[in-house]
C-alpha positions, 0 to 999 in steps of 0.5 A, spaced: 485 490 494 485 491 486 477 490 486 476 495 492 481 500 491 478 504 485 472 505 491 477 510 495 482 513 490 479 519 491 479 518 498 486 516 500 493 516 497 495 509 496 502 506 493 506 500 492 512 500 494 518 495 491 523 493 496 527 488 492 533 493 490 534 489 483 528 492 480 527 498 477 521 503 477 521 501 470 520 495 471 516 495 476 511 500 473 511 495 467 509 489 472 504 494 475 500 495 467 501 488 466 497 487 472 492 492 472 493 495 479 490 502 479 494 506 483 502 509 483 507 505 485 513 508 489 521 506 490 523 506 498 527 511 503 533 506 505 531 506 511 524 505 510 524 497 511 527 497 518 523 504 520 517 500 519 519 493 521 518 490 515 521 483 516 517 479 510 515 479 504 509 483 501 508 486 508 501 491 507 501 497 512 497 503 512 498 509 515 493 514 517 494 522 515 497 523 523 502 517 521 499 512 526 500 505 523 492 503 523 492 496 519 498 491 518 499 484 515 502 479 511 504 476 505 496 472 503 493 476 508 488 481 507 482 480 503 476 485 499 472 486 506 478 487 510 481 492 506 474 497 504 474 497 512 482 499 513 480 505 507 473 507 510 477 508 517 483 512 512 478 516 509 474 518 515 480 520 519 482 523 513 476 527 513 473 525 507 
């Protein structure tokens, strides 16, 4: 995702969001620019792991501009092809 990202920052809004309630968004914000990821990071709603049924770590899902869930996966899963594709259809629907 970090390789293909940089391709779409423009196109589509994309945010890591830390689900663990030990971290902080300090902290997360310092693992983020240790790990060179491009994009924002975010903490979530309180109720954001049941909406979405989120039930493993490092769950991926996005979410078109319609609020449609277009693509989810889990921890390991989801490599450079598959993510291009998942951003080109969020950025297609998105008009852009």
């Amino acid at each position: 995702m970090k390789e293909v990202y940089p391709e779409f920052a423009d196109q589509v809004r994309f945010y890591a969001v830390g689900t663990d309630p030990t971290e902080s968004l300090d902290g997360l914000e310092r693992y983020r620019e240790e790990q060179g990821y491009p994009w924002p990071i975010a903490l979530p709603d309180p109720n954001m792991l049941s909406s979405f049924r989120v039930l493993t770590q490092s769950t991926k899902i996005a979410i078109d501009d319609r609020g449609a869930i277009v693509y989810r996966d889990g921890y390991g899963r989801g490599d450079p092809d598959t993510w291009r594709e998942v951003f080109a259809r969020l950025a297609e629907s998105a008009g852009r």
